[in-house]
N, C-alpha and C positions, 0 to 999 in steps of 0.2 A: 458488638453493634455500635458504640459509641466511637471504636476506631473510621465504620463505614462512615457514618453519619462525618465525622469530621474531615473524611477524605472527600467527601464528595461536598461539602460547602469549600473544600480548599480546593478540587476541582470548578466549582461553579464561579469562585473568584479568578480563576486560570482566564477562563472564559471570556467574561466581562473586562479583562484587560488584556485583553490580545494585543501584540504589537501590531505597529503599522506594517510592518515585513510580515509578519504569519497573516493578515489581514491581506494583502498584496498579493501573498504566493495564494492562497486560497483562492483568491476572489480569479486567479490565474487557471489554476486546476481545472476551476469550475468551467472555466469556457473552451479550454482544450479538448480535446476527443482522443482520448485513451491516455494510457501509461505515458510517464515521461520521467527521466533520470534527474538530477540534482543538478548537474550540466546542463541541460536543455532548459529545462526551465531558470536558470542563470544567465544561457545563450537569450532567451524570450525576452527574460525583462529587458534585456540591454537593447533588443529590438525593440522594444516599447518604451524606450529612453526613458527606463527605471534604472536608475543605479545601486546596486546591492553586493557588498562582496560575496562571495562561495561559499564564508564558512556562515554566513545569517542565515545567506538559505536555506544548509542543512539545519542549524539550529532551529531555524523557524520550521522544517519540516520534521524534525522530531521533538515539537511543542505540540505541534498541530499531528500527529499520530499518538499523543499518547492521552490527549483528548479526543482523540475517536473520530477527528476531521479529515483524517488522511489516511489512505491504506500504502504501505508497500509489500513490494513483492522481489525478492530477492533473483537475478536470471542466471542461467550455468555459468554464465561468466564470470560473474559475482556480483554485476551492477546489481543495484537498488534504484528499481523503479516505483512512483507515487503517482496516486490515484486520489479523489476525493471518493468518500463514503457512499459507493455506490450496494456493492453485491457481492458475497461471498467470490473468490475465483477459484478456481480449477482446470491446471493446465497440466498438458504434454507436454515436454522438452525434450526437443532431440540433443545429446550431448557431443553429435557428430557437425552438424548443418546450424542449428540456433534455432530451428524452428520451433515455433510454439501454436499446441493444438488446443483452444480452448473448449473447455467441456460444456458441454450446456446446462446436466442436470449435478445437484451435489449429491454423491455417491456416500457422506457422512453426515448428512443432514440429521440423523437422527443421534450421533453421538453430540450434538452440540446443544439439541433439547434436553437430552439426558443428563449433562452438564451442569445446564441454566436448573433447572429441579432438583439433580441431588446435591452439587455443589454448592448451590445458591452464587453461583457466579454469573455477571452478564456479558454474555458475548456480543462485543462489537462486529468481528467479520473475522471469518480466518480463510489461510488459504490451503490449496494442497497441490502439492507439485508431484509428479512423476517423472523422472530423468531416464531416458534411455536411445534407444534409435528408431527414426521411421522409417519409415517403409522403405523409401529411396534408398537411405544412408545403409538398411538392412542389405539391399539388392547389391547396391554397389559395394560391399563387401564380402557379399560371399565370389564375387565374381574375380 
């Protein structure tokens, strides 16, 4: 108990000293509308005539995910796209086309309560990927 207690006051000092860059990329997130890669949101600031190298970014975006302020989500490609703390995701991925089918309802909703009660763990957000072919990619291969 005393390891939590001490993790989470040296979390909440994380917090209160956020850099000016995680404070920047956030304040970023928030006003974009959906996912965006390391790259683009590095492409942004420099159109917002913010200047920031590439590796703060990422720095500052895995400060700000491991405080619970950022989601990513990994794509078949391999990028790493970020999101602010919105809502569990669940997507299709086609591995043929790139497409992505987002799901609407969470099909594991219940192993994540079950988690938080017998684990005594607190889930921030998780995600669940499926990789395979759609419909299209399915047709035009058996053709």
């Amino acid at each position: 108990m005393e390891i939590c207690l001490q993790h989470y006051i040296e979390e909440s000092i994380m917090t209160e000293q956020r850099t000016r860059s995680q404070k920047r990329i956030l304040q970023i997130l928030k006003k974009l509308d959906g996912e965006v890669s390391a790259q683009e949101l590095h492409l942004e600031l420099r159109n917002r005539g913010q200047t920031m190298g590439l590796a703060t970014v990422y720095r500052s975006l895995e400060a700000l995910k491991r405080e619970g302020e950022v989601q990513v989500r990994v794509l078949a490609n391999g990028e790493s796209v970020y999101t602010t703390m919105q809502k569990d995701q669940h997507h299709l991925t086609c591995v043929n086309c790139g497409i992505v089918i987002t799901l609407d309802q969470c099909p594991v909703s219940h192993i994540e309560e079950e988690l938080e009660e017998t684990r005594n763990f607190k889930v921030f957000y998780h995600t669940l990927e499926f990789f395979g072919l759609c419909r299209h990619c399915q047709l035009a291969s058996s053709k």
